[in-house]
C-alpha positions as CSV (number, residue, x, y, z in Angstrom):
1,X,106.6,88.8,136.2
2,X,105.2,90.2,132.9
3,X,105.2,88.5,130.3
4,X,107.5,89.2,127.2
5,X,106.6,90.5,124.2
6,X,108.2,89.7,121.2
7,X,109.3,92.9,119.5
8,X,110.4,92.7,115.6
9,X,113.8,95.5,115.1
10,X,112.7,98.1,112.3
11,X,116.0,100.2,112.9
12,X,118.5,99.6,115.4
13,X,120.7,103.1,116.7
14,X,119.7,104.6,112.8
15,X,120.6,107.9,111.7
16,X,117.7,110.5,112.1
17,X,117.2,111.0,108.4
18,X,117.0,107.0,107.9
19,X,114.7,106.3,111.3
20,X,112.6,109.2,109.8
21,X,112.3,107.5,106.4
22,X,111.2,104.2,108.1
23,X,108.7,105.9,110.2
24,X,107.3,107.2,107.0
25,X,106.6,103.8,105.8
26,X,104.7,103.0,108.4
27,X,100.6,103.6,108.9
28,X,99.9,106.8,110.9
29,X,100.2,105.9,114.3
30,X,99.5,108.2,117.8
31,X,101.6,108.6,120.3
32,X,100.2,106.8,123.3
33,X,103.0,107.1,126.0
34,X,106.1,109.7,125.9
35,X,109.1,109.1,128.5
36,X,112.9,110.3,129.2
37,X,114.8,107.2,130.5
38,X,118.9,106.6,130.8
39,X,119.8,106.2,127.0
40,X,120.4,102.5,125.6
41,X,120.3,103.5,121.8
42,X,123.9,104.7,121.6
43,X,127.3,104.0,123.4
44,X,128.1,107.6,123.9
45,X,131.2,107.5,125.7
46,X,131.2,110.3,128.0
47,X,128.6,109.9,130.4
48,X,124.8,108.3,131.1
49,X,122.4,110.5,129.3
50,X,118.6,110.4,128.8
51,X,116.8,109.4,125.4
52,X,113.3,109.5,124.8
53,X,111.0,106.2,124.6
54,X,107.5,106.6,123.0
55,X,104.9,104.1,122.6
56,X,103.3,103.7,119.5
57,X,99.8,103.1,118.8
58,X,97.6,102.7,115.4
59,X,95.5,105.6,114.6
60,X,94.8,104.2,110.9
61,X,91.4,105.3,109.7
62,X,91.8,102.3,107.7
63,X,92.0,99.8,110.5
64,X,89.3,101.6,112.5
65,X,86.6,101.4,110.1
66,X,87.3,97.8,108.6
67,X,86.4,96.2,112.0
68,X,85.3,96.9,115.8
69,X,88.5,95.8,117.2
70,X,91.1,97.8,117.9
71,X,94.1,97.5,115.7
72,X,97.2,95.0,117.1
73,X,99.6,96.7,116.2
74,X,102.1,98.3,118.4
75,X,105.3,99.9,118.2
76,X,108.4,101.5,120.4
77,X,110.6,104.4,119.6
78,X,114.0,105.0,121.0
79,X,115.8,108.2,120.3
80,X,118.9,109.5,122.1
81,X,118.8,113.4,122.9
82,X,122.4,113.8,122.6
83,X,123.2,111.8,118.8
84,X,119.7,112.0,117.5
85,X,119.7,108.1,116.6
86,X,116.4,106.2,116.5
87,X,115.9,102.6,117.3
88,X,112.7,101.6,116.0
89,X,110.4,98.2,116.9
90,X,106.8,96.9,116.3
91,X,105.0,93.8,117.1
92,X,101.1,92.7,116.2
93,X,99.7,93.2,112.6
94,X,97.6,96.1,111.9
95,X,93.6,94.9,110.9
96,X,93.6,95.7,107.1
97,X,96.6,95.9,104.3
98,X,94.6,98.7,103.2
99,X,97.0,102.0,103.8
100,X,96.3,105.5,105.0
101,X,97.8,108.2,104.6
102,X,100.9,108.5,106.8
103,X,101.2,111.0,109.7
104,X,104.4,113.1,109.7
105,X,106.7,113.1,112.7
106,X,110.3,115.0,112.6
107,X,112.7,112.8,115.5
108,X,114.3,117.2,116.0
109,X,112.8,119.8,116.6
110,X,114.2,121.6,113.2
């Protein structure tokens, strides 16, 4: 069985404008992997329907030029596709406390 990785909540089932505003705060990060799944942000009440879970990867210039090593830090991103809510979680500590500029990322297509 894999083992478990201990993920720390940023935003849990958030309103788009406040999971956007979190995601701001973080370093600029690439999207490494980009799935639909059966939804587990929201309790919508009418029926099962898909949200989309992205994994989160460091693409700080910062981190990348203060060492060899690739950065540790990770994060998750859970967004339903009916309510627009955002769950938000990282784990692992990016290289450097040194920032970089933050990379923009809209949870709607508007």
């Amino acid at each position: 069985m894999p083992k478990r990785i201990p993920l720390r909540e940023l935003a849990i089932a958030a309103e788009a404008a406040d999971a956007e505003a979190n995601l701001e705060g973080l370093k600029s990060f690439d999207i490494a992997k980009s799935n639909a799944l059966v939804c587990t942000v929201c309790t919508h009440a009418v029926a099962p329907h898909k949200m989309r879970y992205r994994l989160l990867k460091c693409s700080s210039e910062a981190c990348s030029t203060d060492t060899d090593v690739d950065c540790g830090w990770r994060g998750k991103l859970f967004i339903c596709l009916i309510t627009n809510r955002a769950s938000i979680y990282d784990n692992g500590v990016h290289t450097t406390v040194v920032s970089s500029p933050n990379k923009k990322m809209k949870l709607t297509g508007a």
